[in-house]
C-alpha positions in Angstrom: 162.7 88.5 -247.7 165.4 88.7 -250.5 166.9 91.3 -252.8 168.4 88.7 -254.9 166.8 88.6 -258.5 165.4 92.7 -257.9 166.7 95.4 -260.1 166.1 98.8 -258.5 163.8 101.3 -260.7 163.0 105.0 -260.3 159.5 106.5 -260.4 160.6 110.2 -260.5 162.0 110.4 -256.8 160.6 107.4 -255.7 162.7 104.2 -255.6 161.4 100.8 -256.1 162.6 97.4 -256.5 161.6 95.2 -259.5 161.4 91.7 -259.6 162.8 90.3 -262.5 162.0 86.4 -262.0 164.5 84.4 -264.6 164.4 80.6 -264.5 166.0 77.7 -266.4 166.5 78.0 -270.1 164.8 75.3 -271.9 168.2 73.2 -272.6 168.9 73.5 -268.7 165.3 72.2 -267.9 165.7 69.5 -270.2 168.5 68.9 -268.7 167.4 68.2 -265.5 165.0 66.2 -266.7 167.5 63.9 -268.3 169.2 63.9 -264.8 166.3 63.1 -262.5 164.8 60.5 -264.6 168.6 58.1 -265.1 169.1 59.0 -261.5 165.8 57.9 -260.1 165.6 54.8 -262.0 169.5 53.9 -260.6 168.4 54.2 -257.3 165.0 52.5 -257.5 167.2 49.6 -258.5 169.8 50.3 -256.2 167.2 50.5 -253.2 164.8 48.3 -254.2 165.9 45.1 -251.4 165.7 47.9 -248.5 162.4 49.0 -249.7 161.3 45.4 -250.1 162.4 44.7 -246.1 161.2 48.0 -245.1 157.1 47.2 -246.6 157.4 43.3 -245.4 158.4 45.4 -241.3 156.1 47.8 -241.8 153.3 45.2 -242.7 154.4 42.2 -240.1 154.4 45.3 -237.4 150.3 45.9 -237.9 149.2 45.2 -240.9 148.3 48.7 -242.1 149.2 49.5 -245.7 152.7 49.8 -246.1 152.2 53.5 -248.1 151.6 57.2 -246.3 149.7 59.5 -249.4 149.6 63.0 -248.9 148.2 66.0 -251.1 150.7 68.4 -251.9 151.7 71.7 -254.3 154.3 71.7 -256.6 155.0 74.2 -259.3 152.5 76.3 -260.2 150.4 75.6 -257.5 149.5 71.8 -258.9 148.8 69.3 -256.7 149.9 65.6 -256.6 150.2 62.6 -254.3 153.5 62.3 -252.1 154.0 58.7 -251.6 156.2 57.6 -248.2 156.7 54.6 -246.5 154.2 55.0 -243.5 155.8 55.7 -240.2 152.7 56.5 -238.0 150.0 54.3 -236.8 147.1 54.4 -239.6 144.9 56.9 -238.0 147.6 58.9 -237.2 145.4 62.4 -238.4 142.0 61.3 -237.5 141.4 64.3 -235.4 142.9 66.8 -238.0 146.6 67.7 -239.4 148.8 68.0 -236.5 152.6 68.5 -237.1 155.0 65.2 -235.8 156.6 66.5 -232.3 159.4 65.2 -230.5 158.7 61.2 -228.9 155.9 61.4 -231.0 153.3 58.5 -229.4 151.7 58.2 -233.1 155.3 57.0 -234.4 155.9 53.0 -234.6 158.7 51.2 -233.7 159.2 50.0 -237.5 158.5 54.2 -238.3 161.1 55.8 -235.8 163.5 53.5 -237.1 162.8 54.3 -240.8 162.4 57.9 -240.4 166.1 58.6 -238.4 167.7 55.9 -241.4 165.5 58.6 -244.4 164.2 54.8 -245.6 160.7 56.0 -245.7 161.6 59.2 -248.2 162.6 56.8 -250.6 159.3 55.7 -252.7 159.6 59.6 -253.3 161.9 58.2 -256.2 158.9 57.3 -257.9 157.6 60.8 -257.8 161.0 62.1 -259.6 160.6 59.8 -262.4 157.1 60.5 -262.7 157.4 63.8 -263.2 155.5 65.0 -260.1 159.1 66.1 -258.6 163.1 66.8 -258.9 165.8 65.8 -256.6 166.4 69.8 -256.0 164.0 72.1 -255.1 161.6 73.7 -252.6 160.4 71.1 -249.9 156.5 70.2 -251.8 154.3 71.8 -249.0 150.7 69.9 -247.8 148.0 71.9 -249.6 146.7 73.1 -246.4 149.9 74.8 -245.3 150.5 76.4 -248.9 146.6 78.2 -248.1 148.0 79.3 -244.8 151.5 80.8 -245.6 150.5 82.3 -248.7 148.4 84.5 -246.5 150.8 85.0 -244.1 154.0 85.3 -246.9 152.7 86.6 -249.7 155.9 86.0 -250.9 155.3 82.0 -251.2 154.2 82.2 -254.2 157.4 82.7 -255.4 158.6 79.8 -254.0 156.3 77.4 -256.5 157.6 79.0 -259.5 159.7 75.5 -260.1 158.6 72.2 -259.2 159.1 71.0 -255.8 162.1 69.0 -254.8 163.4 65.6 -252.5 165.7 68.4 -250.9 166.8 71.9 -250.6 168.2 74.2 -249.6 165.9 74.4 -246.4 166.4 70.7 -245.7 170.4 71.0 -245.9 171.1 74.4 -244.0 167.7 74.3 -241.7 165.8 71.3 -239.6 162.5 70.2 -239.6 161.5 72.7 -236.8 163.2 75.8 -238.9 159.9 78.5 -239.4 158.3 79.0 -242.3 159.6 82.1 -242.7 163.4 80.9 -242.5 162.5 78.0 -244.8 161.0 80.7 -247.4 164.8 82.7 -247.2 166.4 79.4 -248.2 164.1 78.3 -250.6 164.5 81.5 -252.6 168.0 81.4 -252.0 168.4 78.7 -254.3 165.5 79.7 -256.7 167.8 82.6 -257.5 171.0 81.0 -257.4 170.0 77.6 -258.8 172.2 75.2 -261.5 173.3 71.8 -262.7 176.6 71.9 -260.4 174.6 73.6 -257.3 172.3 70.3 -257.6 175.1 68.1 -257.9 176.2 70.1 -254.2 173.2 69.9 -252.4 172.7 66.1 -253.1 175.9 65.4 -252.0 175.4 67.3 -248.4 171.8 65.4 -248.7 174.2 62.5 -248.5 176.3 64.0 -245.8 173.5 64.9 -243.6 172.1 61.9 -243.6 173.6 60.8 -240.8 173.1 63.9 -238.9 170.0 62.9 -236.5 169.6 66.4 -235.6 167.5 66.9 -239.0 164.9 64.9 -238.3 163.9 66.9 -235.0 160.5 67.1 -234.7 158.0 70.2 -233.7 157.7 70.4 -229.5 154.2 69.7 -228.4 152.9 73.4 -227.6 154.2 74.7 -231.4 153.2 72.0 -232.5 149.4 72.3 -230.8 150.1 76.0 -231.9 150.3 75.6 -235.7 147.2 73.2 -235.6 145.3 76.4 -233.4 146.1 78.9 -236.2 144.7 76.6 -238.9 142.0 75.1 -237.1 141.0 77.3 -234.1 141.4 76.9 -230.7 138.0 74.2 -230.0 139.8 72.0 -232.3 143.1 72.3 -230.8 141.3 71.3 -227.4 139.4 68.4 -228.6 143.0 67.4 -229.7 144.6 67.6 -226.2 141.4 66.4 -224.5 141.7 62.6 -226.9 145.1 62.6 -226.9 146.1 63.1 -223.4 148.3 66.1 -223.9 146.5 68.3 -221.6 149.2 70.3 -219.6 149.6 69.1 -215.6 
């Protein structure tokens, strides 16, 4: 996927490629550390009126618990609990993960508005100063997915060798619909190129992009159907359509 971080070796006439993986040094780690946690804490204070109006909408809308959980993998293959505000109905994946898609029906009207404004990323902060996550890094993936590219990428592996982040490299120069595959290239990309002032650049084109709705594009309904047939097989997928009323006219 990458030849950044390899240093080519011979074996006699043979030529290979070594990876040499090199991460943070300890006062860099600590460093970000030190950044994440001040950070996080200035912006749950910052943010903390929208997220106050943005539970009381989500609540008055149907009552559901204001929170989304999820299961996912950061560094070293550990998982955690992503909190979100939630922007789909409550039994939004009763009939098994399926990928948001474009005019999503399982979307409310308090969710659509909260997901093109990025309000219901923001308990993520809580993650950050937790510890569960950074500001920079790799997009955490849901445990499921991580099973499923690692067999198709062996190379994803690589990608949890630092702890996930709110954004990336993936999230600034690719969309919600970029592949796996793509996503993987820019993810390593930063592994290998990663510091301090390279943070302090992809949070500001965080902030940029923002108001960019082209970022929050969702999956169409037939890759989306797709990805849930390679994980869960094609009886499944049509149990989906059959319920949800997406069989093709």
């Amino acid at each position: 996927i990458t030849l950044q971080g390899c240093t080519e070796k011979h074996l006699l006439d043979t030529p290979l490629l070594k990876y040499n993986y090199v991460y943070e040094t300890p006062t860099e780690y600590t460093g970000k550390r030190l950044f994440d946690v001040v950070f996080s804490l200035a912006l749950i204070l910052v943010t903390s009126p929208f997220m106050l109006m943005t539970a009381l909408a989500i609540k008055l809308e149907d009552g559901g618990p204001v929170f989304f959980k999820q299961r996912r993998c950061t560094k070293g293959g550990r998982e955690f609990e992503i909190v979100k505000f939630r922007s789909m109905v409550v039994d939004a994946e009763k009939y098994g993960v399926t990928p948001c898609t474009e005019n999503d029906s399982r979307i409310t009207k308090v969710g659509n508005i909260i997901r093109k404004t990025r309000l219901d990323e923001l308990p993520q902060l809580f993650n950050i100063l937790k510890g569960d996550m950074c500001f920079v890094g790799p997009r955490p993936e849901r445990v499921e997915h991580v099973e499923k590219y690692t067999k198709e990428l062996p190379e994803f592996t690589y990608r949890m060798r630092v702890k996930g982040g709110l954004t990336g490299y993936a999230q600034i120069y690719g969309k919600y619909n970029t592949s796996a595959y793509d996503k993987l290239r820019l993810d390593l990309t930063y592994i290998e190129n990663q510091s301090f002032f390279l943070d302090l650049k992809l949070i500001l084109l965080t902030l940029k992009i923002m108001f960019v709705p082209e970022s929050t594009e969702g999956f169409g309904k037939e890759k989306s159907l797709a990805m849930r047939e390679e994980t869960l097989g094609k009886k499944a997928v049509g149990e989906t359509r059959m319920r949800t009323g997406q069989i093709a006219r």
